[in-house]
Structures are given as C-alpha cells and as structure tokens.
N, C-alpha and C positions, 0 to 999 in steps of 0.2 A: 045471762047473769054475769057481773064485772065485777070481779074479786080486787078489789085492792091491793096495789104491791107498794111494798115498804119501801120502793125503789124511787115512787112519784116524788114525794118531796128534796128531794135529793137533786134527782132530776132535772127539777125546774131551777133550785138552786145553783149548781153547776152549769146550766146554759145560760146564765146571768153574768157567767165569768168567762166564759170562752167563745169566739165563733163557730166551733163543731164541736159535737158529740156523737163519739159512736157507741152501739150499744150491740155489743158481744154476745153471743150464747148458741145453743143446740135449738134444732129446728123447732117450732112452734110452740116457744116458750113465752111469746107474748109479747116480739119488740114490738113489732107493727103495732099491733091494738094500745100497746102501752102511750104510743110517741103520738097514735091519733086522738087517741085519750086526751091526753094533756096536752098537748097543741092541735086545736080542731080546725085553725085558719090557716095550717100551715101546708100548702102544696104536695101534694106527693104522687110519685113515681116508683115503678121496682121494675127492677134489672131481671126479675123471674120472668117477664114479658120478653122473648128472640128478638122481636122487632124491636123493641125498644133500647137493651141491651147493644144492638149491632149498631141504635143509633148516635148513642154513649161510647162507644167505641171508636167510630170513624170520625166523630167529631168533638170529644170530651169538654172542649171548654166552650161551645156553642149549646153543648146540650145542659148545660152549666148559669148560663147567661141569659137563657132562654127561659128561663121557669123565675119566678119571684119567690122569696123567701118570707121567712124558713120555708126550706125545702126540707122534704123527708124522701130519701133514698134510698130503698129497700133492697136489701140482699146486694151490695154495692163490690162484694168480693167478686163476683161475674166480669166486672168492669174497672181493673186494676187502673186502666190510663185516667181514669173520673180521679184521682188521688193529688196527682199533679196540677192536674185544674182546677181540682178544688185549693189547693194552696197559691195557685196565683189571684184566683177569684176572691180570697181570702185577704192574703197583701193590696189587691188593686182597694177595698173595700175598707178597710183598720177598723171593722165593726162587731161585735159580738150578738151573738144570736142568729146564723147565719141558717146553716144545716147541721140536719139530724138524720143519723146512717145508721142504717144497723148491718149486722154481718153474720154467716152462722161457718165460716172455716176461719178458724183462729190465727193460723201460720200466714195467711194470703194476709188476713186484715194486718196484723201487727207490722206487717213488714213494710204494707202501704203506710202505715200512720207514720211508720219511725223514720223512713226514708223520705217522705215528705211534709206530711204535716206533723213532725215535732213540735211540740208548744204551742201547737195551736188547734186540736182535738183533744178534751178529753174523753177518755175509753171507760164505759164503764161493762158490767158484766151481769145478763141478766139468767138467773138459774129460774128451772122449773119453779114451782110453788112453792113455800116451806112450809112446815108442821102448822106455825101461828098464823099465814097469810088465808090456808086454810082453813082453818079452824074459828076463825074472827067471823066465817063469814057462812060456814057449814058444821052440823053437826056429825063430827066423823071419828073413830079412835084412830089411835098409831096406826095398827098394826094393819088396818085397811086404806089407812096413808101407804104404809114399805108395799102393800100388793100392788095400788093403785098408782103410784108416784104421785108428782106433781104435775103434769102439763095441762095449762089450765082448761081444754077443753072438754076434758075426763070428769070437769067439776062443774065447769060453766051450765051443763046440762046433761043429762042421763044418756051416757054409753056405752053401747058393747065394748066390753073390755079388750078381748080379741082379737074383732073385727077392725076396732080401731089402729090396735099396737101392727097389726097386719097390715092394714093399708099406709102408716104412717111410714113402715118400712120399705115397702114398695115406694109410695111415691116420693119420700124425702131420701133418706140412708141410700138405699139401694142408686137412686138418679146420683146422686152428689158423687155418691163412689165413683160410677161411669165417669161422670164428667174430671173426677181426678187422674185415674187409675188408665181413664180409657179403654174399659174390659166389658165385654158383653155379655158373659155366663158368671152370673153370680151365684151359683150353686154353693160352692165350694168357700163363698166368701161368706152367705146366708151360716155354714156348718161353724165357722172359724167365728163369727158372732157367740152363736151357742156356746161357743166351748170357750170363750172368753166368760162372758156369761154365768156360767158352772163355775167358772176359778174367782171370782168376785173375793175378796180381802187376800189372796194367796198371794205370794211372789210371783212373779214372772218370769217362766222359762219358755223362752223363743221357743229351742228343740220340741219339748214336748209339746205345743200348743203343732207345730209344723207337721211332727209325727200323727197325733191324733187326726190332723183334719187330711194326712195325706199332701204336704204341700213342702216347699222347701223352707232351710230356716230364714231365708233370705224374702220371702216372700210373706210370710208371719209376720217380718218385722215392719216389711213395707204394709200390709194392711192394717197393722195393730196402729202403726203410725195415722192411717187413714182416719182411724177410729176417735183419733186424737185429737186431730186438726179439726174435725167434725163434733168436738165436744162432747159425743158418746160417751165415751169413756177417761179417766184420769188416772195417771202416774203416779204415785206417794212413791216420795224417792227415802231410803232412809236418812236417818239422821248422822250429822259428823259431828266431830269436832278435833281439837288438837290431840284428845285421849282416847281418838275411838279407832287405832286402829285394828280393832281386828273385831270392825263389824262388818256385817253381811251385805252385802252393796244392790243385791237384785231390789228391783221397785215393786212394787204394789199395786196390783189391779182395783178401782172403783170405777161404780158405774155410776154416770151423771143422774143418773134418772131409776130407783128401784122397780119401779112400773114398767118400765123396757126392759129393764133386768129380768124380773119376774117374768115376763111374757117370753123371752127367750128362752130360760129354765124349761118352760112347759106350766110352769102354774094357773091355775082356773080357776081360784078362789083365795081369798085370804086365811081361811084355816088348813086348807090343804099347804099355803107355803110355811105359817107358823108351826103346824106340826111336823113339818121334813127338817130332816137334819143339816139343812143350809139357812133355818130361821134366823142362828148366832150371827151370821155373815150377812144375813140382809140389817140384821140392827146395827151391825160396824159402819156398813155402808150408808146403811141410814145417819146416823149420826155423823161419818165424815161428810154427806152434802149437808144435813141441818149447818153445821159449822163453818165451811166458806160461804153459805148463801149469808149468814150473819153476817160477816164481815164483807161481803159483796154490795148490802143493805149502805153501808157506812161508805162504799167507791175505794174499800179497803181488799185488797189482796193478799188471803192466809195461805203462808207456806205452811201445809201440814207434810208431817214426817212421821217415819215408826221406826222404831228404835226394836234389836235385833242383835242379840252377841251370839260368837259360836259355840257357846253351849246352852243354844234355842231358846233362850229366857227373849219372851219378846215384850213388847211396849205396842197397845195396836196404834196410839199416837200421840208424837210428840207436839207442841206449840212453842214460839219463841217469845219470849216475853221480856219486857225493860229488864237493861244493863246487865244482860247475859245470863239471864234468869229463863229456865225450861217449863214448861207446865206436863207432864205426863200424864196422859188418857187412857185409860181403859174402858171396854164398853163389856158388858155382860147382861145376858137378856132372863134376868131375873130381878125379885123385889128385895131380896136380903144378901148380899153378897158376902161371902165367906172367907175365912184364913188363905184358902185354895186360890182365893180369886185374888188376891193383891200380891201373893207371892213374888211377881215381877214389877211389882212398884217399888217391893222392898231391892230389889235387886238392880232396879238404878236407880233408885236413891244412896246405897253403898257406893254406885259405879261412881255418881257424878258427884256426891256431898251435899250436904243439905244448907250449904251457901249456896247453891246453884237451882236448888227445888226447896221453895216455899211450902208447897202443897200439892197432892194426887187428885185423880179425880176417877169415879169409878162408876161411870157414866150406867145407870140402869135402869127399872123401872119400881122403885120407890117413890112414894110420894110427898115422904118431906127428906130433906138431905140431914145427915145425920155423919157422923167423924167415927169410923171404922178403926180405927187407932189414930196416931198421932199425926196431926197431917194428911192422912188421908180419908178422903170422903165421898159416901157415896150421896148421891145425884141423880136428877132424873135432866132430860137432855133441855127440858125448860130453864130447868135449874143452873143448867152449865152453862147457857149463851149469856145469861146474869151476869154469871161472872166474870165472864170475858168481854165483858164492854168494856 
C-alpha cells in the first residue's frame, strides 16, 4: 500500500527549477520509493551495491556519463568523488532535470553539495510519516502513531513491531556506524542508544550519558555525534538573544522517529508507553517532529528552540517568526490545561515583552482550540501546523 507524501508536489516542482535534487533523511523513510514513484523512466542505481559503489569510485565521471537521465542515485554518501562529477556533468550540460540523489548521513551529503554543487542542487529533507500523511490514508489514533512512529513500512502493511525496530537496527544503524566509527563490538554503542533514548526531551549531559553506559566523556560525544549525522536523533539547541544572557546553553535530546524511540525504551504496546511516566516526553517529542516535518513539506527548514532561565522556568519550544517576533510552545498531554500549565508562558512573556510575543500556544489534546487567558491558547497539534503556515 502507498501512502502519499506531502513532499510529491513539491518535488516535482522543484526538479522543474534545478538540475539536481537531493533528498536527505533517516534510513528507510521512503526516498527511493518516493523518487521511483514520481519518476518511473528515470534510471536508477545505489551505491548500497560494493560492486557498484567501487565502480563510482574508481571512475566517477564515467559512471556518470554512462547511465541516461534522470538518473536516481541511491545512498550517494558511500561515493563522495560522484559530487565533483556530477557538477561537471552538470556544467558540460546547462540542463535541468538531470539527477536525483538521496542520502541518509547529513554531515557527508552537505559538505558534498556545498563544496561542489552549490546552486545547482536543491536539498530537500524527507522525515518519517506525519500524524496527517498517516491518517489521510489509515485509520489510526495519536497515541498509536507516538508507539508506532512513522516509517512507512510499519503502515504499508501489517508488522511485528519488535522484530522489525530489531532488524532495522541491526542491518541499517548498527552497519552505518561500522562503516563511520570503524568499530566491530557494538555492545556498548546498542546500551548508549537506550540510554539516549530514556533521556528523550532532557538536556544533554556528555558525563552522565558516558558514566551510565561505562564509556569515556570523549567517546559519548563522538557517538551521540554519530547519532546525528544518521538522522536518529536531533539537537534543540536553546534559544538566544541580545537579553538572554543567563540562559542555560545545554541542547535538547529528540528522537527522529517516536517508534524507534519507543522500541529502545523497552515498550510493547501503546498503553503500556501512554501509561509509563515518560508518556509527557514522547508527546513533546511527538510534537517537535509533527512541526519540522511541516515545514520540511514546504522545502522549509525550522530552527526550533527551548527557551530555559536559571531559575528552571522552562519553554519546551520556541519558533522564530517575521520581524523579530517569537512564538512560544508548550506541549501538555492533557485536554484541559490549567493555571499550573502556562505558568512559564507567563514568565516569558514578562522576560521578552509582548511586542516581541503575539501569542502562546499550549499545544494538547483538546479538541477545539480555545484562549486560556489573554493570548494564550490551547491547541491540539492539528491545530498548531494551521497556524504556522
């Protein structure tokens, strides 16, 4: 079954204006099937094949010249020299509609686009499934969306939960690490998952995640890094500005994918994670990917941020909005949100002045959105990508 991604129209748009597209994201989120989807005459090749890889390698701009286009180039980070070739193949040509690359290490790809194909790929970014993409096409609630995640094969047709987050591990994460890290005993790298995993919305302290798993601090940071590049996991870095200094500077743990999340916690069902006292932390996280995959939809890139003074009043996220205007987020996994719960909306909106904040939002699960006091309002997470178009 082929769910629709908000991303198709776009897509096709976008390769009307440029000679390359690349398409960014975490392992088996769906470039390939997306790219064959929408171009069905267009050639394709992946660099996940050794042979083919080593032949990309030894000869880039023959293995280049040698295929008709569009060409679709699969997993194209394996084969850093194909970057150069494709940008002379690109010059010799002055054509658009040429190739289409996807990639799943973010650090590798961006550095080939920017050192060679500058302005002449665009990058777009494809995240698991969202709430709507799902749900246009299955009948499913949230809260067995935050268990399941999104990647679309968990939906395409009926899987072991488990067995699948298990092998996905083994043959994607686990290989990809090797091939960075160059390490053969991932024991220890499998524990430092988990225990990333458990800290999902928390700050981030190297020490402690190093201490826990047994490892040095130095070594925590190089794998968390790992983690990064691999699109696993994401950074929320807090928020600045000219008035803020004396906020908290550690970054923010989110996991790309609630459904990997979950299956590293230990969860086995979806009322065993909503009833554990880490349900709060999977809707924050839920809610932080609902809101860049929105803005991913549009080939738009959201800085989110969380806002954090040193006397623990926290913001779980902030948004930047026209001519210097903030939007603050709170997420709460209830339908009626209380005095208790805006407490820290009030307290930056005092910080920053309400020339700077229009409006709160207090992202929950109510059904119709409704004004908690003045300016702020609660919200259900449908509600919130509204208004941020």
């Amino acid at each position: 079954m082929w769910i629709e991604r908000k991303l198709q129209s776009l897509l096709k748009e976008i390769f009307d204006q440029f000679p390359a597209i690349l398409i960014a994201g975490l392992r088996q989120t769906g470039k390939t099937s997306l790219l064959q989807r929408q171009f069905p005459d267009a050639e394709y090749t992946t660099l996940d094949l050794p042979s083919t890889r080593i032949a990309a390698s030894q000869n880039p701009l023959e293995f280049i010249e040698s295929r008709n286009t569009p060409l679709i180039i699969d997993e194209i980070q394996y084969s850093p020299e194909l970057f150069n070739a494709l940008k002379i193949v690109i010059d010799r040509r002055k054509s658009r509609k040429l190739f289409l690359l996807t990639g799943s290490q973010n650090f590798h790809l961006m550095q080939g686009v920017t050192e060679s194909l500058a302005g002449r790929c665009a990058l777009l970014q494809l995240h698991p499934l969202s709430l709507s993409e799902i749900q246009t096409r299955i009948e499913i609630s949230e809260d067995d969306i935050i268990f399941t995640g999104g990647f679309p094969e968990l939906h395409a047709s009926k899987k072991n939960h488990d067995v699948w987050f298990s092998s996905y591990i083994a043959t994607y994460l686990e290989r990809d690490v090797r091939n960075i890290l160059n390490v053969s005993d991932l024991r220890d790298f499998n524990l430092f998952m988990r225990a990333t995993a458990l800290r999902i919305t928390s700050r981030l302290s190297y020490s402690d995640l190093a201490r826990d798993i047994g490892v040095s601090v130095n070594t925590a940071k190089k794998w968390l890094s790992v983690l990064s590049v691999l699109g696993a996991i994401h950074l929320v870095e807090p928020y600045f500005s000219n008035r803020a200094k004396r906020i908290i500077k550690s970054p923010k743990i989110f996991y790309a994918d609630t459904g990997l999340c979950s299956f590293l916690c230990g969860f086995t069902s979806p009322r065993q994670l909503h009833l554990s006292p880490m349900a709060g932390y999977f809707f924050e996280n839920f809610v932080y990917t609902e809101i860049i995959k929105h803005f991913s939809f549009q080939g738009k890139r959201c800085n989110v941020y969380y806002w954090r003074d040193t006397h623990g009043r926290e913001v779980d996220f902030i948004l930047e909005g026209q001519a210097g205007k903030i939007i603050p987020i709170e997420c709460k996994r209830t339908e009626n949100p209380n005095e208790k719960d805006i407490k820290h909306l009030r307290a930056i909106i005092d910080y920053y002045g309400k020339e700077r904040i229009d409006r709160c939002y207090v992202v929950c699960r109510t059904n119709d959105m409704y004004e908690i006091e003045k300016n702020i309002f609660a919200i259900d997470i449908k509600g919130l990508l509204k208004k941020l178009r």
